[in-house]
Jmol script that loads the backbone (N, CA, C; Angstrom):
load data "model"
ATOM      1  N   UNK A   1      10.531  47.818 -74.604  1.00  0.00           N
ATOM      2  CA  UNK A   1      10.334  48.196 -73.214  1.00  0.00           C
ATOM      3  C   UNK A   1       9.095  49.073 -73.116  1.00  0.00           C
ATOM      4  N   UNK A   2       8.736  48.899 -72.135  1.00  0.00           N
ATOM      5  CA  UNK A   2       6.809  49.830 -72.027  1.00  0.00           C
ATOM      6  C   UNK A   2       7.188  51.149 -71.058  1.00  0.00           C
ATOM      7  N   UNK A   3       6.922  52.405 -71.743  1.00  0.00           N
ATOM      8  CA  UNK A   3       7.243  53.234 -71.288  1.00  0.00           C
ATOM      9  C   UNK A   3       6.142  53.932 -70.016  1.00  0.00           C
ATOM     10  N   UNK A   4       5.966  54.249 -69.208  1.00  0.00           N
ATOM     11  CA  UNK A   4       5.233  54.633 -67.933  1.00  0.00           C
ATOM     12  C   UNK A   4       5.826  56.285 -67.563  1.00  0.00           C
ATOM     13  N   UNK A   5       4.426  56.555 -67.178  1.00  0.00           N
ATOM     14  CA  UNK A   5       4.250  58.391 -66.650  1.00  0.00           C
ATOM     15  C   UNK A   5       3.538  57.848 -65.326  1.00  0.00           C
ATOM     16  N   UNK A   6       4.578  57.967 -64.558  1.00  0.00           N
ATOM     17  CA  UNK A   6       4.035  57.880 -63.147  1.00  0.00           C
ATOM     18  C   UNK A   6       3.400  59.503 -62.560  1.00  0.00           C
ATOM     19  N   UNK A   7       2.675  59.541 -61.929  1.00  0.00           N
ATOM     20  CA  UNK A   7       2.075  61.133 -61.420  1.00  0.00           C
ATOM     21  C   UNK A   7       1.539  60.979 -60.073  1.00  0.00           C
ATOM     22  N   UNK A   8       1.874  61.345 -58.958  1.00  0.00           N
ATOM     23  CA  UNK A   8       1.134  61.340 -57.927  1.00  0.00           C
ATOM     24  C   UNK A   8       1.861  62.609 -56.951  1.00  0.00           C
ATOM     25  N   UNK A   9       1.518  62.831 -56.214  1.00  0.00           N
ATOM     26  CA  UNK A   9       1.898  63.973 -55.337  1.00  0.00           C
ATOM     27  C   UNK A   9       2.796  63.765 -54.214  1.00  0.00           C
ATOM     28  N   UNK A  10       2.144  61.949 -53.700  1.00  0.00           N
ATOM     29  CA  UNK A  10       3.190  62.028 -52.275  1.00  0.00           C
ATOM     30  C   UNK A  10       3.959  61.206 -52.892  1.00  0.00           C
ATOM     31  N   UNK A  11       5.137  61.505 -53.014  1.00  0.00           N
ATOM     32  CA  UNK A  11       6.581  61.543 -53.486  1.00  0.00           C
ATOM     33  C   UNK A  11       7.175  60.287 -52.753  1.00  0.00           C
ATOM     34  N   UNK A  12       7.271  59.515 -51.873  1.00  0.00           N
ATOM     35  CA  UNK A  12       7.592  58.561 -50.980  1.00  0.00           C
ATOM     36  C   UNK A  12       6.905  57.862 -52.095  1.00  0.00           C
ATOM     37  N   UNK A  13       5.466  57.509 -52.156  1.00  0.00           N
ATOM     38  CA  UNK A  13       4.850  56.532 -52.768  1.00  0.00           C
ATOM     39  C   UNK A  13       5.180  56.544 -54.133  1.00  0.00           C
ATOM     40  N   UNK A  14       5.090  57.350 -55.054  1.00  0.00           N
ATOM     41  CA  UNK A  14       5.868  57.700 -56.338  1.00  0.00           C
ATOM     42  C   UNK A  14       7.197  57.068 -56.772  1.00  0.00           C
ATOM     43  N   UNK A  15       7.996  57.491 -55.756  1.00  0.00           N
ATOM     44  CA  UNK A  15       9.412  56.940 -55.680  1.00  0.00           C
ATOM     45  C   UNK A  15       9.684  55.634 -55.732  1.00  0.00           C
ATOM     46  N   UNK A  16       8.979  54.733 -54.671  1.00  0.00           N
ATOM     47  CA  UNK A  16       8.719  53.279 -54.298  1.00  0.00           C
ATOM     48  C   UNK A  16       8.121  52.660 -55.847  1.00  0.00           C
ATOM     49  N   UNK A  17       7.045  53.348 -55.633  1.00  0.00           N
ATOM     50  CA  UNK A  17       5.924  52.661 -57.131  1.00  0.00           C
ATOM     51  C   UNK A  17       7.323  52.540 -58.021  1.00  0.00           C
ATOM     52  N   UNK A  18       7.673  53.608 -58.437  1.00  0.00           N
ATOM     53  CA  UNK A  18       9.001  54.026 -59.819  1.00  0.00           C
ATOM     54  C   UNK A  18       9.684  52.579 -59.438  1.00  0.00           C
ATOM     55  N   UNK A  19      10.164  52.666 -58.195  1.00  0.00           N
ATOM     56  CA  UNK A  19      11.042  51.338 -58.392  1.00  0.00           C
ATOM     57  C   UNK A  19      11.170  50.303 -58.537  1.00  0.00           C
ATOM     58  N   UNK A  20       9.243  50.298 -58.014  1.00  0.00           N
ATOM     59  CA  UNK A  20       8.996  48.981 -58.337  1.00  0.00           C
ATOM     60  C   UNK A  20       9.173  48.433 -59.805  1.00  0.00           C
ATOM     61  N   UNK A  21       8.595  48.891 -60.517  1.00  0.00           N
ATOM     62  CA  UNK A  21       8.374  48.937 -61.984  1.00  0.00           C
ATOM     63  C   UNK A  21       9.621  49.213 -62.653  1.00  0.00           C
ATOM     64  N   UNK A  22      10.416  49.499 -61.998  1.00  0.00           N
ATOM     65  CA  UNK A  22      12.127  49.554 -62.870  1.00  0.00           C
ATOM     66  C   UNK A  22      12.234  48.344 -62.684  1.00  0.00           C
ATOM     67  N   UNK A  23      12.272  47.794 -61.702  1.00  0.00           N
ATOM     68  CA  UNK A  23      12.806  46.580 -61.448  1.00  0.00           C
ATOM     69  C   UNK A  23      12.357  45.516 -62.049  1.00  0.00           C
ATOM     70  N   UNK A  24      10.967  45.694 -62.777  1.00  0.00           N
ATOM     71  CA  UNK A  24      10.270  44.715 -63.689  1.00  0.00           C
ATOM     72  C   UNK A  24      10.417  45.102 -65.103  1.00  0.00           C
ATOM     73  N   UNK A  25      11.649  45.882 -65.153  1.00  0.00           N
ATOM     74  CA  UNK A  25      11.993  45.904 -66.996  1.00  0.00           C
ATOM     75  C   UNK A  25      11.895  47.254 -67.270  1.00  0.00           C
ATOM     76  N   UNK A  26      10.235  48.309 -66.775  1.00  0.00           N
ATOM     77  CA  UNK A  26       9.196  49.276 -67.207  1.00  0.00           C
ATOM     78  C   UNK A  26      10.689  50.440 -67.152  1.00  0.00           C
ATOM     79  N   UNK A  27      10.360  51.254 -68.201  1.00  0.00           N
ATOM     80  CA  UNK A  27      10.957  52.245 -68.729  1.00  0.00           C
ATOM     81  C   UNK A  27       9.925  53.481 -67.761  1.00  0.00           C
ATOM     82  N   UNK A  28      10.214  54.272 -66.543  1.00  0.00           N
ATOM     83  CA  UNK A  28       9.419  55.063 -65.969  1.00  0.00           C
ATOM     84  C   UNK A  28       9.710  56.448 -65.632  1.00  0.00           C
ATOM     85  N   UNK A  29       9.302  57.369 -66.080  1.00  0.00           N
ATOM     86  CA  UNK A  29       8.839  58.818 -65.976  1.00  0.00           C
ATOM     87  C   UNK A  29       8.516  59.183 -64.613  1.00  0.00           C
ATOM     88  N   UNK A  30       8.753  59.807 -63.438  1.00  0.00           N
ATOM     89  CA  UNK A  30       7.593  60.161 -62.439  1.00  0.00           C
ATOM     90  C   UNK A  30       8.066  61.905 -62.547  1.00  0.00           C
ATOM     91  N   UNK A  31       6.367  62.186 -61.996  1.00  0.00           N
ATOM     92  CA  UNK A  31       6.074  63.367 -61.870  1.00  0.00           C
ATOM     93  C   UNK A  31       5.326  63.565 -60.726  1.00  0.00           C
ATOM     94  N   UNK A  32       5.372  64.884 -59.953  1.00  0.00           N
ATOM     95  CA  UNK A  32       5.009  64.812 -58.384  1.00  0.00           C
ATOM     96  C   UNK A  32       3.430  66.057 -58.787  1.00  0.00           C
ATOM     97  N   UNK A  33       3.180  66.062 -60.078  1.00  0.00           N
ATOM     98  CA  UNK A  33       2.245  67.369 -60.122  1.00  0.00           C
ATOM     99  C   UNK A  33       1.599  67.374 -62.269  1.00  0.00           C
ATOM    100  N   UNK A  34       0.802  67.570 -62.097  1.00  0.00           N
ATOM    101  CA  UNK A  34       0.378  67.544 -63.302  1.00  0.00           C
ATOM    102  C   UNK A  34       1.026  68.249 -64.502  1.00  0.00           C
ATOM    103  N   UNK A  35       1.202  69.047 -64.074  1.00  0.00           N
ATOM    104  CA  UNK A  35       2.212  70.299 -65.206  1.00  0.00           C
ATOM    105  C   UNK A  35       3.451  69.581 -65.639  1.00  0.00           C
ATOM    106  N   UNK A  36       4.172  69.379 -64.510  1.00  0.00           N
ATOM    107  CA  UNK A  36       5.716  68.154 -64.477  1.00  0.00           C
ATOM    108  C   UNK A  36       5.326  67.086 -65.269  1.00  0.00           C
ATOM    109  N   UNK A  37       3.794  66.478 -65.290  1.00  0.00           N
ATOM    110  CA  UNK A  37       3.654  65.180 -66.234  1.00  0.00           C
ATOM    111  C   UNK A  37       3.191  65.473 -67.528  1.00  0.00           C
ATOM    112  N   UNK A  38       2.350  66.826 -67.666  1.00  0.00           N
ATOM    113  CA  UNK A  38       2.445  66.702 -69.360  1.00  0.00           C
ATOM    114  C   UNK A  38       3.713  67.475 -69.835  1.00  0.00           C
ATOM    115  N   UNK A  39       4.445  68.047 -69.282  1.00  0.00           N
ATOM    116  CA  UNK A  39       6.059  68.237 -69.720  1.00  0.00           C
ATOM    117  C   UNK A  39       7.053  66.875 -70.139  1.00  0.00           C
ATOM    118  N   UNK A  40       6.419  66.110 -69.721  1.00  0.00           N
ATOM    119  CA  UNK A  40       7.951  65.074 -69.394  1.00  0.00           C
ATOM    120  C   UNK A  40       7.047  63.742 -70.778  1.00  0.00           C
ATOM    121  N   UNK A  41       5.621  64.369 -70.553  1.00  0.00           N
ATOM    122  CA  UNK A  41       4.400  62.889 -72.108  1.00  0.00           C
ATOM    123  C   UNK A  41       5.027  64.111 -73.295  1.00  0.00           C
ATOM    124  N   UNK A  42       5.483  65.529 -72.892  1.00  0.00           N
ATOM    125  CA  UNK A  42       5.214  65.929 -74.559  1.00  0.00           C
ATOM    126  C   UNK A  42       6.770  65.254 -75.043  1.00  0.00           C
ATOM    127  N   UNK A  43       7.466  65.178 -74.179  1.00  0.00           N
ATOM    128  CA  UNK A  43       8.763  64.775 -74.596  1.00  0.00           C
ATOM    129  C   UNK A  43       9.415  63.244 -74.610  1.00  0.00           C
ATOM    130  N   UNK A  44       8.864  62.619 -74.198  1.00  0.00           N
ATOM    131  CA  UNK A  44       8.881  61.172 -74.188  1.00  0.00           C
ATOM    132  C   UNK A  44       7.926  60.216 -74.868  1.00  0.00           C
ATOM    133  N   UNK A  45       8.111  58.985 -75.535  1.00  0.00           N
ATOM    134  CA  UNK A  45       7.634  57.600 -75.220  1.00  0.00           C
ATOM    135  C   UNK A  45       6.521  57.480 -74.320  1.00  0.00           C
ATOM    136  N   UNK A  46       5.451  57.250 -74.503  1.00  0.00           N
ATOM    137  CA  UNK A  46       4.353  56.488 -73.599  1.00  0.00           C
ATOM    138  C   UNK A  46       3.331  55.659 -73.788  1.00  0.00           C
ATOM    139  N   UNK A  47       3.599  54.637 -73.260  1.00  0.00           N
ATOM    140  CA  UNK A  47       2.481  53.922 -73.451  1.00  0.00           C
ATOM    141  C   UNK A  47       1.393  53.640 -72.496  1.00  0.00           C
ATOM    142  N   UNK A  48       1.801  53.865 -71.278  1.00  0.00           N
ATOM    143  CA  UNK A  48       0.876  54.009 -69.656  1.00  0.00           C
ATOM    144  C   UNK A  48       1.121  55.043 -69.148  1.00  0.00           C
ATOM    145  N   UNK A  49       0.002  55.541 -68.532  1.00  0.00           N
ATOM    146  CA  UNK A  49       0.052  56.734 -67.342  1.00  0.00           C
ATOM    147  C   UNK A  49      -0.813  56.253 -66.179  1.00  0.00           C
ATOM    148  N   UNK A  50      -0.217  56.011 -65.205  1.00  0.00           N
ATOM    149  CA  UNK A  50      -0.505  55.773 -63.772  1.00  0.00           C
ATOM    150  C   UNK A  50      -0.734  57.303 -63.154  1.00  0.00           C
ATOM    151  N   UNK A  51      -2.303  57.539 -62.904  1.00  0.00           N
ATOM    152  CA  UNK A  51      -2.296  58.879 -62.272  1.00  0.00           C
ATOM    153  C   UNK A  51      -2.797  58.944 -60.864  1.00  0.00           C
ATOM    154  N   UNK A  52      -2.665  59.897 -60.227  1.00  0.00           N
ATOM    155  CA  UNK A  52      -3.415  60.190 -58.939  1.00  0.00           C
ATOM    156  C   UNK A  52      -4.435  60.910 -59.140  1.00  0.00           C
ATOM    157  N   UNK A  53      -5.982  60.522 -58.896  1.00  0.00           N
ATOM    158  CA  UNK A  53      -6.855  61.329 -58.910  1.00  0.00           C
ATOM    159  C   UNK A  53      -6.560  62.573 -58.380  1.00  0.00           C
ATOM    160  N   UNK A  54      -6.221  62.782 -56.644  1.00  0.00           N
ATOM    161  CA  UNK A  54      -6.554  63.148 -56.498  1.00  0.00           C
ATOM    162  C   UNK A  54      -5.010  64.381 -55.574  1.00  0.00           C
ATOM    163  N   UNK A  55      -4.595  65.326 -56.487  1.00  0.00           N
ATOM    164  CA  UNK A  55      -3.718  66.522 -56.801  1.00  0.00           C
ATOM    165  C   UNK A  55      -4.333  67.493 -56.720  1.00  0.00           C
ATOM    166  N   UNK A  56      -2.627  68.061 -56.181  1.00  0.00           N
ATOM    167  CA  UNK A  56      -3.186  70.068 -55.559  1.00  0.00           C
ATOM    168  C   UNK A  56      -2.723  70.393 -56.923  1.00  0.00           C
ATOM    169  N   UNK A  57      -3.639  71.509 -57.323  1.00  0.00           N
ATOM    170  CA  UNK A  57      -3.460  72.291 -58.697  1.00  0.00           C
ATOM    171  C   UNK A  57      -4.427  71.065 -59.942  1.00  0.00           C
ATOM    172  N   UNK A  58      -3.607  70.683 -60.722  1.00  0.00           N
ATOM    173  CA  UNK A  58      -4.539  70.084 -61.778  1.00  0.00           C
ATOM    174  C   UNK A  58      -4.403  68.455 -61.392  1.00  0.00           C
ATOM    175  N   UNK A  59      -5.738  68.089 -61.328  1.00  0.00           N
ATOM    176  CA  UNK A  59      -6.018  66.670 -60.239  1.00  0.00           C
ATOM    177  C   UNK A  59      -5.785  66.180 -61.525  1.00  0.00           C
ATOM    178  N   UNK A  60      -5.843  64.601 -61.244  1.00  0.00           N
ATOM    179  CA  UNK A  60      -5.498  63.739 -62.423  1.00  0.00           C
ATOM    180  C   UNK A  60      -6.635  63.418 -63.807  1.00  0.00           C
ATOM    181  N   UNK A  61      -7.738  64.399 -63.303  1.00  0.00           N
ATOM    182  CA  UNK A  61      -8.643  63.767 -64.448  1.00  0.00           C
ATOM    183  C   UNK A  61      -8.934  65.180 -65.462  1.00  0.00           C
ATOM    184  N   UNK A  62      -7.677  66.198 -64.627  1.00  0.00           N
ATOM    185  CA  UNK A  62      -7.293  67.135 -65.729  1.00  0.00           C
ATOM    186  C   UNK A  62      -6.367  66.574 -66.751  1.00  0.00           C
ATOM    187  N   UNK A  63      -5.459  66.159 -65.676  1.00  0.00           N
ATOM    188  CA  UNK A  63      -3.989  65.337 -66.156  1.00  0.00           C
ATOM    189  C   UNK A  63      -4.505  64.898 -67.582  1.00  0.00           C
ATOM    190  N   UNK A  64      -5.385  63.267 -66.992  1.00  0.00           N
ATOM    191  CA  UNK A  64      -5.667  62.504 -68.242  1.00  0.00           C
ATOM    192  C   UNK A  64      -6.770  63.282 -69.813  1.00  0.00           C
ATOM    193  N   UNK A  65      -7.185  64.258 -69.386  1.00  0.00           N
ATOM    194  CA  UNK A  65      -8.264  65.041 -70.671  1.00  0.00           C
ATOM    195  C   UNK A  65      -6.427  65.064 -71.104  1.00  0.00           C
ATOM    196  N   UNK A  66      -5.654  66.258 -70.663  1.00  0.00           N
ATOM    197  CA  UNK A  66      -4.687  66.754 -71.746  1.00  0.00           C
ATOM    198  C   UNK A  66      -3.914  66.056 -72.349  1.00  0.00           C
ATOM    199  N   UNK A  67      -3.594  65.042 -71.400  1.00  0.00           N
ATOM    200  CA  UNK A  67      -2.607  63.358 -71.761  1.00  0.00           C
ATOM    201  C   UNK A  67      -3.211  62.968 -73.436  1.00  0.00           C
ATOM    202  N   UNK A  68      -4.226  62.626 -73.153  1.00  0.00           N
ATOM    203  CA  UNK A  68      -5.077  62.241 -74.215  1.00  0.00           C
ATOM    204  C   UNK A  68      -4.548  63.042 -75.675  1.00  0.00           C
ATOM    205  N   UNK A  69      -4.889  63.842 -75.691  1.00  0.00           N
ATOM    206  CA  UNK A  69      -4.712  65.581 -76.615  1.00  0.00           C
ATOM    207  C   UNK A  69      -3.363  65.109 -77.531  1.00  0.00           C
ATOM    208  N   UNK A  70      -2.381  64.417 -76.242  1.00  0.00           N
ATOM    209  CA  UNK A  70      -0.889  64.814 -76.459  1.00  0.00           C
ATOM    210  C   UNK A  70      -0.391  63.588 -77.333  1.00  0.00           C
ATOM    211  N   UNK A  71      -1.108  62.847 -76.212  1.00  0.00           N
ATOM    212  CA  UNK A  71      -0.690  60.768 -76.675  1.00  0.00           C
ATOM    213  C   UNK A  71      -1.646  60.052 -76.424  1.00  0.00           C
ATOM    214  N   UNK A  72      -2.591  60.093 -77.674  1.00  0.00           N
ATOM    215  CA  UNK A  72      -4.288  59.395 -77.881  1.00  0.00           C
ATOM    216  C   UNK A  72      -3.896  57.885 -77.620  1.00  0.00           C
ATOM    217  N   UNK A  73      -2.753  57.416 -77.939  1.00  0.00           N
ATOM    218  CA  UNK A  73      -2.517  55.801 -78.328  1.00  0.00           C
ATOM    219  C   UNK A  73      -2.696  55.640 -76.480  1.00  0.00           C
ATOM    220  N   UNK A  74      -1.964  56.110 -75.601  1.00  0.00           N
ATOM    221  CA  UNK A  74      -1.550  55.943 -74.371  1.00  0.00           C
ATOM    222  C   UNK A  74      -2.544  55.163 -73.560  1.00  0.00           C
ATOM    223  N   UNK A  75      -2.714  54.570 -72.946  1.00  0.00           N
ATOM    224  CA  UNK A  75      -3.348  53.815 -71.724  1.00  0.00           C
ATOM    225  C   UNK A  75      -3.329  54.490 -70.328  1.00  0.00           C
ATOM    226  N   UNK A  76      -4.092  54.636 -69.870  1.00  0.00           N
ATOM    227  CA  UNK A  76      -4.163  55.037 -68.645  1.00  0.00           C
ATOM    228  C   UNK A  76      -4.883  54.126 -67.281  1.00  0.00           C
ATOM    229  N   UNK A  77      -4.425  54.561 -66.089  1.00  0.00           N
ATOM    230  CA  UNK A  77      -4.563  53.536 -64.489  1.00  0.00           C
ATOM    231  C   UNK A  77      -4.756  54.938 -63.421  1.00  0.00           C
ATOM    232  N   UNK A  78      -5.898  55.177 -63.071  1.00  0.00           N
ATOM    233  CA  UNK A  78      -6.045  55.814 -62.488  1.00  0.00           C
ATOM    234  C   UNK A  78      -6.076  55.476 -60.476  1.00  0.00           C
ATOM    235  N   UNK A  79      -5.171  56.070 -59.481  1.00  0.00           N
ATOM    236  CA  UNK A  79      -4.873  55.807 -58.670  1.00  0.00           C
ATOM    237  C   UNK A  79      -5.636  56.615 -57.430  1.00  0.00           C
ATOM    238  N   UNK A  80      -6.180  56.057 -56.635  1.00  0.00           N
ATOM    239  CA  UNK A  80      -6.574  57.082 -55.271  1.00  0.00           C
ATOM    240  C   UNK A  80      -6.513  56.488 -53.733  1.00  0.00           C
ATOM    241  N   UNK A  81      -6.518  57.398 -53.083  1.00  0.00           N
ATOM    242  CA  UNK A  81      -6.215  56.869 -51.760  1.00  0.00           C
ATOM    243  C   UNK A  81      -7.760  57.077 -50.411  1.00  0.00           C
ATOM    244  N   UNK A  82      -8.535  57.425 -52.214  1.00  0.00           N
ATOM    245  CA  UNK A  82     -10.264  58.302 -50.992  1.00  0.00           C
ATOM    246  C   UNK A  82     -10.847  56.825 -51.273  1.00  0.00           C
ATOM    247  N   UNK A  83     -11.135  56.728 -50.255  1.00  0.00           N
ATOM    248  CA  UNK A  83     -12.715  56.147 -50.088  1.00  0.00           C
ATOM    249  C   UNK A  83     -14.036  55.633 -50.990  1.00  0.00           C
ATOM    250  N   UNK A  84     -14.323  57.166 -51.059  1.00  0.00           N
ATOM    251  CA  UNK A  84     -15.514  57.920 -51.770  1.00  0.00           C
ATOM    252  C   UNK A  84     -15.233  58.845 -52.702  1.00  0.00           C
ATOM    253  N   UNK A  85     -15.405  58.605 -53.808  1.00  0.00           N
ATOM    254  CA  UNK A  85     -15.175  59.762 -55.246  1.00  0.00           C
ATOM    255  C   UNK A  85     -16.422  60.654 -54.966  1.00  0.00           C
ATOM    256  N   UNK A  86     -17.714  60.768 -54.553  1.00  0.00           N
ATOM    257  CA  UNK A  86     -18.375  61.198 -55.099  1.00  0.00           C
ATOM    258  C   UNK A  86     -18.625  62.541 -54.430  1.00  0.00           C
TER     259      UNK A  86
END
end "model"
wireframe off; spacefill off
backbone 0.3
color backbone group
């Protein structure tokens, strides 16, 4: 089974996403905040992290530097709802 670190902030969409992906087999983690997601990678299975760029406190491309650190093998999908990154 492929284990997943879901991370995004608005919690409605999180929730939905999670279920989607249960429902297709995926073994899934969600976290509504960056801190909550490297708590839940130091203690689990991962092979994907689905992140939200863009988070209050540590945005997702903090997320993914420490992800990395924790679980080098891991894959990552980075998620946003802007427009414009730049």
């Amino acid at each position: 089974m492929n284990a997943v670190l879901l991370v995004d902030d608005e919690r409605d969409f999180a929730d939905l996403l999670a279920e989607r992906l249960q429902a297709r087999g995926f073994q899934v983690q969600t976290a509504y905040d960056g801190e909550e997601a490297l708590r839940l990678a130091a203690g689990h299975e991962l092979d994907v992290a689905v992140l939200d760029v863009n988070m209050p406190g540590m945005d997702g491309l903090a997320v993914l530097r420490e992800l990395k650190k924790l679980k080098p093998q891991a894959e990552a999908l980075m998620l946003t709802g802007q427009r414009d990154l730049a």
